[in-house]
VEXTI-692340 format. One line per 3 residues: their letters; for each residue x, y, z negated of C-alpha. Coordinates in steps of 0.2 Angstrom, whole numbers, plus 5000, padded with zeros to 4 digits. Each point is the difference from the previous one (the first is absolute). Example, Ala and Ser with C-alpha at 12.3 -4.5 7.8 and 13.67 -1.06 7.14 Angstrom:
# residues 2
AS	5062/4978/4961 | 5006/5017/5003
***
This chain:
# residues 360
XXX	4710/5148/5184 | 5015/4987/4993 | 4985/4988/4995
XXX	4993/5002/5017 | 5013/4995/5009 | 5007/4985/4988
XXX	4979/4994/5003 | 5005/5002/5018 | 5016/4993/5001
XXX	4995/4983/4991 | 4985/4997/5011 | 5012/5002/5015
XXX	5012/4987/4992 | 4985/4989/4999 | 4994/5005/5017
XXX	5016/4992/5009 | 5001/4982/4996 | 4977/5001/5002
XXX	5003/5006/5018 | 5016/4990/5004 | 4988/4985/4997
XXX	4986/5007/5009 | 5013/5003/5016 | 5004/4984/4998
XXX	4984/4990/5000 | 4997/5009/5014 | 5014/4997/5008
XXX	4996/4981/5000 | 4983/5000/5003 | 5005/5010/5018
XXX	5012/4984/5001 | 4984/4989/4997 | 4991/5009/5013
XXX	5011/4998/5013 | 5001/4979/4996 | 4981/5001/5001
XXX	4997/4996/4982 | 4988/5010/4988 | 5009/5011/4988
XXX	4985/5001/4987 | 4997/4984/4998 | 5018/4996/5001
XXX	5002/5013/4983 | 4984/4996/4993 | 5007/4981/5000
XXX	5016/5005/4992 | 4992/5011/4985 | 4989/4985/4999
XXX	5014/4988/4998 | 5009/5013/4986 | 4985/5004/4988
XXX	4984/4988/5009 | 5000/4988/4986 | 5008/4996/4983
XXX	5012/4987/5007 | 5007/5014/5016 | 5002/5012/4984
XXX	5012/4988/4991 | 5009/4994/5012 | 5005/5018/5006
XXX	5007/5005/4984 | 5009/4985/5000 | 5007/5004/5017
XXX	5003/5019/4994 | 5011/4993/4984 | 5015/4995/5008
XXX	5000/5015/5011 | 5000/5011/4982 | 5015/4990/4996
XXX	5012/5002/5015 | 4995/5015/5005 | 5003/5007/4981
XXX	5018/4992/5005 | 5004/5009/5012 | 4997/5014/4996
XXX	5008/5001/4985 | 5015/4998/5008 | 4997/5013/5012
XXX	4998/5012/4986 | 5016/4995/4992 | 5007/5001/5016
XXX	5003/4983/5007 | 4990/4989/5015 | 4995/4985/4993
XXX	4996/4989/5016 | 5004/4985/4989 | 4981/5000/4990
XXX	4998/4985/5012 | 5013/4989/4992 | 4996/5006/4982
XXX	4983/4996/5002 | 5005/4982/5007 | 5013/4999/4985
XXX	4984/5005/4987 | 4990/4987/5006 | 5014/4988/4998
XXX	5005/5004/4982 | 4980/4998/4994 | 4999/4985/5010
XXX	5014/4990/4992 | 4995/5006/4983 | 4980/4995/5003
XXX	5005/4983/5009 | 5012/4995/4988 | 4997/5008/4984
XXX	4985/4992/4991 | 4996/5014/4986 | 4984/5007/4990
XXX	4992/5014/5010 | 5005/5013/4990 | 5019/4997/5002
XXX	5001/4991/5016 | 4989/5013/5011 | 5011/5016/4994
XXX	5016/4990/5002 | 4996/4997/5019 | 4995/5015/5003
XXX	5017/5010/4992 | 5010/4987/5008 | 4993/5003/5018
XXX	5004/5017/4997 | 5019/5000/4994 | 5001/4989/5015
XXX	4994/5014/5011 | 5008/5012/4989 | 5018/4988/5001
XXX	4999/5000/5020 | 4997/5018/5001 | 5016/5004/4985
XXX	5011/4990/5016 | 4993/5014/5012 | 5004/5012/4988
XXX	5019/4993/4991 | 5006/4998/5020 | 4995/5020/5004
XXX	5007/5005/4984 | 5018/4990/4999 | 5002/4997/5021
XXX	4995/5015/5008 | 4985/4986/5008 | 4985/5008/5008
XXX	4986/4996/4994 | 4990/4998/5014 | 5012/4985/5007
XXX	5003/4990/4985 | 4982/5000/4993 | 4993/4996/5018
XXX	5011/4985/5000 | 4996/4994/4983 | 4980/5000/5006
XXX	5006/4985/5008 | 5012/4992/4988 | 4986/5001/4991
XXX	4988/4991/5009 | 5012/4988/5003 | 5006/4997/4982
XXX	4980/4998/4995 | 4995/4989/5012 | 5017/4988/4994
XXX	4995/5003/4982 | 4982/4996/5002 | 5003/4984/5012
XXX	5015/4994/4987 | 4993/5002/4984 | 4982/5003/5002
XXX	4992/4990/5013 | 4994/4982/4999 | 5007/4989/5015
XXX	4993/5004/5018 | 4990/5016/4991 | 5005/5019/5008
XXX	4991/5006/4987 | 5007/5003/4980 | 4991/4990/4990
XXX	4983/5008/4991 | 5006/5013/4985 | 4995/4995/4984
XXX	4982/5008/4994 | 5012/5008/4986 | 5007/5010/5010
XXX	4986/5006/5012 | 4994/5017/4999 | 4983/5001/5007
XXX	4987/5008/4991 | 4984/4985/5001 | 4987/5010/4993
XXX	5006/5016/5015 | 5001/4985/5012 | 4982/4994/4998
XXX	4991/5018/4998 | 5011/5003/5018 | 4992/4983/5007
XXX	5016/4991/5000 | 5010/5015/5007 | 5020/4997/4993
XXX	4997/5013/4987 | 5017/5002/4991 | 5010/5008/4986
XXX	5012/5008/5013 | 4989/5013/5003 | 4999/5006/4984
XXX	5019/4998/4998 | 5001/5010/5018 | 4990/5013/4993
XXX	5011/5002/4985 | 5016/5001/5011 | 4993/5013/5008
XXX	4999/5012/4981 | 5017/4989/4998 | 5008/5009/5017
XXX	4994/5017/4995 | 5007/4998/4983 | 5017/4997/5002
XXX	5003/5010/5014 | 4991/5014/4996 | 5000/5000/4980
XXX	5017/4992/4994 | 5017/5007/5000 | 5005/4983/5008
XXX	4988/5004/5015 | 5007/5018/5001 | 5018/4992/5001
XXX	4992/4987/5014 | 4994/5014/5012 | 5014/5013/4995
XXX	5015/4985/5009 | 4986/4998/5014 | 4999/5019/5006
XXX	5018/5003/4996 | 5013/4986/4995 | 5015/5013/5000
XXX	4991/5013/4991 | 4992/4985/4987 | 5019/4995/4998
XXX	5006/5018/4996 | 4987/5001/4986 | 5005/4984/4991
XXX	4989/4987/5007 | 5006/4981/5002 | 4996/5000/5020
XXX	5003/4981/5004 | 4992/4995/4983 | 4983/5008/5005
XXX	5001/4994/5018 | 4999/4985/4994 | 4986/5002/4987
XXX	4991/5008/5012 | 5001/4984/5014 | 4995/4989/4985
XXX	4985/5012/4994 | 4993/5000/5018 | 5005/4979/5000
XXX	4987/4997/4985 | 4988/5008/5007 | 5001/4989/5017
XXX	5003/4985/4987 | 4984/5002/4994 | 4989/4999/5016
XXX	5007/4983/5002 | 4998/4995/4984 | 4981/5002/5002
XXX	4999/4995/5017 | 5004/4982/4992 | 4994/5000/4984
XXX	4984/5011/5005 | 4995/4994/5015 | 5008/4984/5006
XXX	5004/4990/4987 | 5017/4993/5009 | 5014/5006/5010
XXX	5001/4992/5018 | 5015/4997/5011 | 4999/5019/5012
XXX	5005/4999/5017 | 4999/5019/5000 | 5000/5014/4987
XXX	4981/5005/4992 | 5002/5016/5009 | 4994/5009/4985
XXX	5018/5010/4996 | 4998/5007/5018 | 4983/5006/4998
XXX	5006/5009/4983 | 5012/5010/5010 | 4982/5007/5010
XXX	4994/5002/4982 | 5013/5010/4995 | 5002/5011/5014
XXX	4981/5002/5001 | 4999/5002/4983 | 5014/5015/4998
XXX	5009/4989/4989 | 4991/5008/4986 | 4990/4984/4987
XXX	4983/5007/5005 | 5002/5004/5017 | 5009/4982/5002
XXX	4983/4993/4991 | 4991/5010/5011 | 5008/4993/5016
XXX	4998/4981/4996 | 4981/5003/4998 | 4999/5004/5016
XXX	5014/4988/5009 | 4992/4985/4988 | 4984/5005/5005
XXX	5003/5002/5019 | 5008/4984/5001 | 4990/4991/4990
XXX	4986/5006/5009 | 5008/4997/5017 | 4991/4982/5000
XXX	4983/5006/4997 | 5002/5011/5018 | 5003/4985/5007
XXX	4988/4988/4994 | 4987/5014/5000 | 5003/5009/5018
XXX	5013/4988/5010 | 5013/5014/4999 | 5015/4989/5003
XXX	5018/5001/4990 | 5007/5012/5011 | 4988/5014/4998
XXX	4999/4997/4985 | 5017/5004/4997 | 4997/5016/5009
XXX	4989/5006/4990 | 5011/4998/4985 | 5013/5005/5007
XXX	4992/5016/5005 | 4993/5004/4983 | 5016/4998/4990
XXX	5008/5011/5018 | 4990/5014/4994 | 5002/4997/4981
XXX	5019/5002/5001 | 5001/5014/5012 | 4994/5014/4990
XXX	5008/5012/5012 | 4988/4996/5011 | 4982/5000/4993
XXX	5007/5018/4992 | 5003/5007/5018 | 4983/4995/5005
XXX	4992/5006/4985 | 5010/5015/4998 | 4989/5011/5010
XXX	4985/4997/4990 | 5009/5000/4984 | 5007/5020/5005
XXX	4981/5005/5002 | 4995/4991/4985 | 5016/5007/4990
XXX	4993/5021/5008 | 4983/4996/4994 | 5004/4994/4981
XXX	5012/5013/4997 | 4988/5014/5008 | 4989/4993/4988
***
C-alpha cells in the first residue's frame, strides 16, 4: 500500500507543472483566437523554430545557458534566505572582468581562457560580497542596495569598456582575443554555426555545484540554518554576518559566470548598453518557476529559453505579432507558478484516482 501511494504521489508531482503548461497553451491560443490568428500553426511554427533544424537547436541552448546561470543565482540566495535582485548588475560586472582580461591580456589558451573566466566570476562574486558586507555590517536591505547597484553597474561597465577598451568613435570593446574565447568549433560546425559554447557545460555543472554545497557540506547546512533562523543560527554558534555575506558572493559567481560567456561564448566583445541584458530579471522567473531547487531551476529555463527563443518563429511562421506573443508566455509561466491553482482544478480527479489505487 505505502509503495502504492509513493508511485502515486510522484506521478502527481509530475502531473502539475505537465498540466500547468497545457492550461497555458491553451490559454494563449484562446488569446490567438480571439485576434483572428491560427493557434496551430502559430505552435507548430514555434516547436519548429526550437528543434526544426540543427542551427534552431543550437541557438536555443544557447539562449537557455544564461538563464541556467541567474536563475541558479537567485535561488541560491533564496535558500540561504536572501533576495538577490542584484543578478542583473553581477551579470554586467562578470561580463566586464572577462572582457578586460580577454581584450587586454594576450595569453596561451590554456591560461588566458580560465583566467577570463575566474576573473568575470570574482567580479560577479565581488559586487554581490557589497550586497552582502552592507546587510551584514549596516542593517541595509538587501533588496534596495543590490537594485541600485544593477545600475551602478551598468554604468561603471559602459565607462570602463568606452575608457580602456574601445577604439575611437567605436561603442563596441574591442574583439576578445582568440586565446580567450570559449566556443567549442567542432560543436559549432556540427550545430550549423549555432553559438555552441563551453558555458553550457559549466551551467550544467553549477547546477551538481548548487546541490553540493547546500545540500552536502556543513558550510551549506550553516548557509540555510542563518536563512530560516538568524537568531536561532546565532544561538548555536554560527558567524551570521560572515555567511550573509558568503552567501551574496556564492549567488554573485554564479551571475558572473553567465556574463562571462555571454562575451567570450557568444559575442566576442562587450558593447556600450543603453539598458541592462534583462537576463538577471528573467533568472528571478527561473527561480521562482523552478522552486529554487538546481533541477527544477534547470527545468524552468528549458522552458523560458525555449519559449522565448521560439517566440520569433510564431511570428515569422503565423503573423502572431509581439503582443500576443507575450500573452502566450506569459500565460504559460502564470500557470507554471501558481501551483495552487492547476491542484484545485485537478483535485477532483486526483480524489477518484487516489479511491480507486488504494481500493486496489
Amino acid at each position: 500500500m505505502e509503495v502504492i501511494k509513493k508511485i502515486f504521489n510522484e506521478k502527481r508531482s509530475l502531473l502539475v507543472p505537465v498540466v500547468s503548461i497545457v492550461l497555458g497553451l491553451l490559454i494563449g491560443a484562446i488569446a490567438m483566437l480571439a485576434g483572428g490568428y491560427n493557434p496551430i500553426l502559430a505552435y507548430s511554427s514555434l516547436f519548429n523554430r526550437v528543434i526544426g533544424s540543427s542551427y534552431h537547436m543550437g541557438e536555443t541552448i544557447r539562449a537557455i545557458t544564461p538563464l541556467i546561470f541567474t536563475g541558479l543565482a537567485v535561488a541560491f540566495a533564496f535558500r540561504t534566505g536572501l533576495f538577490n535582485i542584484g543578478v542583473e548588475g553581477q551579470f554586467v560586472m562578470g561580463m566586464t572582468g572577462a572582457t578586460l582580461v580577454g581584450v587586454l591580456l594576450d595569453l596561451p589558451w590554456y591560461i588566458h581562457g580560465p583566467l577570463a573566466v575566474i576573473t568575470g566570476a570574482i567580479f560577479g562574486g565581488i559586487w554581490a560580497g557589497i550586497v552582502g558586507y552592507l546587510k551584514a555590517k549596516r542593517g541595509v536591505n538587501e533588496v534596495i542596495s543590490s537594485i541600485m547597484l544593477n545600475w551602478t553597474a551598468l554604468y561603471l561597465a559602459n565607462f570602463i569598456v568606452s575608457k580602456f577598451l574601445t577604439d575611437p568613435g567605436q561603442q563596441k570593446s574591442r574583439a576578445i582575443h582568440e586565446s580567450a574565447l570559449m566556443n567549442i568549433e567542432w560543436l559549432v560546425q556540427l550545430m550549423d554555426k549555432a553559438r555552441i559554447h563551453w558555458g553550457t557545460f559549466v551551467a550544467l555543472a553549477c547546477v551538481l555545484i548548487f546541490y553540493v554545497i547546500l545540500w552536502r557540506t556543513k558550510q551549506g547546512y550553516e548557509l540555510r540554518a542563518v536563512g530560516h533562523n538568524p537568531d536561532a543560527a546565532l544561538y548555536a554558534g554560527m558567524n551570521v554576518n560572515r555567511t550573509i555575506v558568503k552567501s551574496m558572493m556564492i549567488s554573485g559567481v554564479f551571475a558572473g559566470l553567465g556574463g562571462v560567456f555571454e562575451v567570450l561564448g557568444v559575442f566576442g566583445n562587450q558593447t556600450i548598453m543603453a539598458a541592462s541584458p534583462g537576463y538577471g530579471f528573467d533568472g528571478i522567473a527561473v527561480a521562482l518557476l523552478g522552486g529554487n531547487t538546481p533541477v527544477g531551476v534547470l527545468l524552468a529555463s528549458i522552458l523560458f529559453g525555449g519559449l522565448s527563443y521560439g517566440s520569433a518563429g510564431m511570428s515569422f511562421g503565423a503573423g502572431v505579432p509581439q503582443e500576443i506573443i507575450r500573452i502566450v508566455i506569459g500565460s504559460v509561466i502564470f500557470f507554471v507558478a501558481a501551483h495552487g491553482i492547476v491542484k484545485f482544478i485537478l483535485k477532483p480527479f486526483m480524489s477518484k484516482r487516489a479511491k480507486r489505487k488504494e481500493a486496489a
